[in-house]
C-alpha positions in Angstrom: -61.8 -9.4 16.1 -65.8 -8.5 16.1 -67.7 -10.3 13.6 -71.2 -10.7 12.5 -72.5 -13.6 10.8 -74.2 -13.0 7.8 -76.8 -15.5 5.6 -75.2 -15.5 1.7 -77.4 -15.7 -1.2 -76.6 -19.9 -1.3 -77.9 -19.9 2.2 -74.0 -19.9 4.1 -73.9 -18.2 7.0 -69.9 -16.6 7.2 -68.9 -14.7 9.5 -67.9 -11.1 8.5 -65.6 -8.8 10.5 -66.6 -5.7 11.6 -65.1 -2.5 10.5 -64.0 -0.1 13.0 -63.1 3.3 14.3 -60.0 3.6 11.8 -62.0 2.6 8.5 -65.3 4.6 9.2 -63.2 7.6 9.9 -61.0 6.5 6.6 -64.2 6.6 4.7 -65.6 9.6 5.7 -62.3 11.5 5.1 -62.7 10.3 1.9 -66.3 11.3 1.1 -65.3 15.1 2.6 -62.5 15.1 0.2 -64.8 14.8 -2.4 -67.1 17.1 -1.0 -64.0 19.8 -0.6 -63.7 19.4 -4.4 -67.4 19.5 -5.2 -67.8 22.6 -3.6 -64.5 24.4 -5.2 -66.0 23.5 -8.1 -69.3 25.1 -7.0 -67.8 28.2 -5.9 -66.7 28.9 -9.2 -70.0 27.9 -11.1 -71.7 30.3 -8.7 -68.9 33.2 -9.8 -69.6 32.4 -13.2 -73.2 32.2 -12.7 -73.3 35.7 -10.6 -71.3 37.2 -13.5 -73.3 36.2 -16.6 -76.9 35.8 -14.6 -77.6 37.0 -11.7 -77.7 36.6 -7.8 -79.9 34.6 -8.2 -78.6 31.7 -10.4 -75.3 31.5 -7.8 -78.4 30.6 -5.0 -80.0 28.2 -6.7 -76.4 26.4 -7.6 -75.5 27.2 -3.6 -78.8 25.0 -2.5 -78.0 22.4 -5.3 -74.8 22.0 -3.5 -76.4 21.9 -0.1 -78.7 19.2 -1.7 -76.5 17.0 -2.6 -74.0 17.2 1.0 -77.1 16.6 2.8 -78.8 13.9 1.2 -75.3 12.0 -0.1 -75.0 9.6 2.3 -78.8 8.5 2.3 -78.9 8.1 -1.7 -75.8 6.6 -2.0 -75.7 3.5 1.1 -79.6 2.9 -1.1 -78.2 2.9 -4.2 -74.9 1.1 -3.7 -75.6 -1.4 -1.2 -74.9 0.0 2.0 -71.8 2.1 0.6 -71.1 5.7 -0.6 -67.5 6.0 -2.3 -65.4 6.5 0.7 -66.9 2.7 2.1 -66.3 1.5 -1.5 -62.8 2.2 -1.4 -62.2 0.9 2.3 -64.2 -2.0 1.0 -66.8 -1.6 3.6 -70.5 -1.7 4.4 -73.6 -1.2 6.2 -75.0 -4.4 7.0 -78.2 -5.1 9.5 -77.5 -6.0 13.1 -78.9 -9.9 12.0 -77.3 -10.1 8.7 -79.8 -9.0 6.5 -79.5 -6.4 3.7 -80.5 -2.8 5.8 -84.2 -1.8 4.6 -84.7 2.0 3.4 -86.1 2.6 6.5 -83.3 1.4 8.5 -81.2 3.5 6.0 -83.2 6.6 6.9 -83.3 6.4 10.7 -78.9 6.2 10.4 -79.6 9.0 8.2 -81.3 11.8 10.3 -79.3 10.9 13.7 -76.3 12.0 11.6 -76.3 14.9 13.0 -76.2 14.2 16.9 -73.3 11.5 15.9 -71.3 13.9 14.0 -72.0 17.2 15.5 -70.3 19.5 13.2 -71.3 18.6 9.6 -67.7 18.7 8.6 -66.2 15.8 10.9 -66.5 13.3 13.3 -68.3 14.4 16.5 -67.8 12.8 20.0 -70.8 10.7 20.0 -69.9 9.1 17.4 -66.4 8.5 18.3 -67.5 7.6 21.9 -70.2 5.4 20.5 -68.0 3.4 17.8 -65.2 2.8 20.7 -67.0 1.7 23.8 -70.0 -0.7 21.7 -69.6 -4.5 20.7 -70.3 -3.8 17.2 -68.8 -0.8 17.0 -72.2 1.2 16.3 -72.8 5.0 16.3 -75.9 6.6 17.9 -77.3 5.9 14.6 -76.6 2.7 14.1 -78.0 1.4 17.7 -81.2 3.1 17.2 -81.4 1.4 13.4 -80.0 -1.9 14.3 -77.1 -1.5 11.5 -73.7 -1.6 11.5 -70.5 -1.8 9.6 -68.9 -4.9 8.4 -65.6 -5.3 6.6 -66.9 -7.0 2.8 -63.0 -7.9 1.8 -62.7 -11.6 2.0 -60.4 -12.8 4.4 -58.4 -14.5 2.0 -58.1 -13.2 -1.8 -58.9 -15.3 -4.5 -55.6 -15.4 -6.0 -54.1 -16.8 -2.7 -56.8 -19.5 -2.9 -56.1 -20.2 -6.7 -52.3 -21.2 -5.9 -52.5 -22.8 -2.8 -52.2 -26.0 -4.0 -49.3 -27.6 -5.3 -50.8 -29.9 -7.6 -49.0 -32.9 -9.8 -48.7 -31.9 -13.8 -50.2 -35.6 -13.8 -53.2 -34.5 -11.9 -56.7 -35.3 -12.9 -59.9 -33.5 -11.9 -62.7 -35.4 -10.6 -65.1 -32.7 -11.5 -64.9 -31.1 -14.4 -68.7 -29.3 -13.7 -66.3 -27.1 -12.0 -66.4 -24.9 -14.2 -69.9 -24.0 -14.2 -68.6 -22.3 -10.6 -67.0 -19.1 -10.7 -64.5 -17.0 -8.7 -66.9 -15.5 -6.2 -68.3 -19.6 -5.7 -64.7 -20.2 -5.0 -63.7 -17.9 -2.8 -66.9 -18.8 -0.5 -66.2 -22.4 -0.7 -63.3 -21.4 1.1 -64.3 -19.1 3.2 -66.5 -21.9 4.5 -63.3 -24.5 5.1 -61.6 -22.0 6.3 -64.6 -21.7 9.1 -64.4 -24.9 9.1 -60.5 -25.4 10.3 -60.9 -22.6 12.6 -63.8 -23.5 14.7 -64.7 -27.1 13.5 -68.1 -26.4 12.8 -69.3 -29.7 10.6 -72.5 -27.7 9.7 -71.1 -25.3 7.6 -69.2 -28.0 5.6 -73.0 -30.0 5.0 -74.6 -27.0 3.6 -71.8 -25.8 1.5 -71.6 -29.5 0.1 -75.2 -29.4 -0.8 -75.5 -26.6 -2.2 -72.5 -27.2 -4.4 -73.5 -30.5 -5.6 -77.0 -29.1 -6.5 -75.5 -25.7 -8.6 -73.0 -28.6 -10.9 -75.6 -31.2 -10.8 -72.9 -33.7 -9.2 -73.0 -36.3 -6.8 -70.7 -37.2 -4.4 -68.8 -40.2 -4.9 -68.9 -43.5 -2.4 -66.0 -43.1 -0.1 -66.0 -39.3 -0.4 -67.1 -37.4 2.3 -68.2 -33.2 2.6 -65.3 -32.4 3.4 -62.9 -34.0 1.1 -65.9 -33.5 -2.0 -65.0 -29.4 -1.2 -61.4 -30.0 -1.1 -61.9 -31.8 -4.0 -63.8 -29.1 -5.8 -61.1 -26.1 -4.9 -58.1 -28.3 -6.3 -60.0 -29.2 -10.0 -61.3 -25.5 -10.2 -57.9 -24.2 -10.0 -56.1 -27.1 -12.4 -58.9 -26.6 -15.1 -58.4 -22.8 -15.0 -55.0 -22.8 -14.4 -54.8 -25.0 -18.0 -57.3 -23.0 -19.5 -55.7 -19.4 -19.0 -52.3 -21.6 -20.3 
């Protein structure tokens, strides 16, 4: 599969799938079914508006609607991070080409090559569908020329898989109890990170992670412990204290 590596807010680079043909054209089905409702709902505001106004009143709500289809997309990946509703729900998002958040005017320049990419305002055109197919990073027109793409934000691994991994001994004690200053989203990067880490052995990943875990529960790392077994170590008390918490 395609990934991108992205830079987390601790500093972790992770590598991040890339979404492709099927779940851009999954989300945009699901932004034009919204649409499809939005303007059944506007036909009959401008009925009603004709009826107890005037012609008039039924243009202005016609424009609104043309306001809004235009200008969703662009309002919506500023204002939710990179996603309107149909990416929400395909847990997906537009992510810079070097895994930084998009700026607005990378979100702009997407934005008004919508139209060659799509073609008919209603679908998906064949540059588009062409251009997602046949790039690396499975870019539209768009995209290319505003060095963005779209990455797959669903962790490879939920967290209750990561919670129950472990078969742990009832007699089992936690060497970190600062654990618990961590919470789910710390977790499920942690392993992300040895997951990495098992896959392509890459020791750097492991140091960083370490640190920066040791600085956010102000702990140090025992004598005889190493990186590697201090993360381990981490994952297996965070799940016995919350397991014996939530008990």
């Amino acid at each position: 599969m395609d990934s991108i590596r992205i830079s987390t807010a601790q500093n972790i680079d992770i590598d991040y799938e890339i979404a492709g043909l099927g779940e851009r054209i999954a989300a945009r089905c699901i932004d034009l079914a919204g649409f499809l409702i939005l303007a059944i709902i506007t036909l009959v505001v401008m009925g009603a508006a004709q009826m107890a106004m005037s012609g008039s009143a039924a243009i202005v709500v016609f424009f609104i609607f043309l306001a809004i289809f235009a200008f969703y997309d662009l309002v919506c990946e500023i204002t939710m991070d990179g996603q309107t509703l149909g990416k929400k729900v395909l847990k997906i998002k537009v992510i810079s080409i070097d895994g930084t958040q998009p700026t607005i005017g990378q979100y702009i320049f997407r934005w008004l090559f919508r139209m060659i990419d799509f073609g008919f305002p209603f679908g998906w055109g064949v540059v588009a569908l062409v251009s997602v197919a046949v790039t690396k990073n499975h870019q539209r027109l768009g995209d290319i020329l505003a060095k963005t793409t779209l990455i797959k934000t669903k962790p490879r691994t939920e967290f209750s898989n990561v919670a129950f991994s472990f078969n742990l001994p009832e007699e089992y004690e936690p060497q970190f109890k600062e654990v618990l200053h961590l919470n789910d989203r710390d977790i499920e990067l942690i392993h992300e990170v040895l997951t990495g880490y098992y896959q392509t052995g890459n020791a750097d990943l492991i140091y960083a992670m370490a640190a920066k875990t040791k600085e956010h529960i102000f702990v140090t790392i025992p004598s005889g412990m190493n990186e590697l077994q201090f993360l381990e170590a981490v994952l297996k008390d965070y799940n016995h204290l919350t397991a014996n918490m939530s008990v």
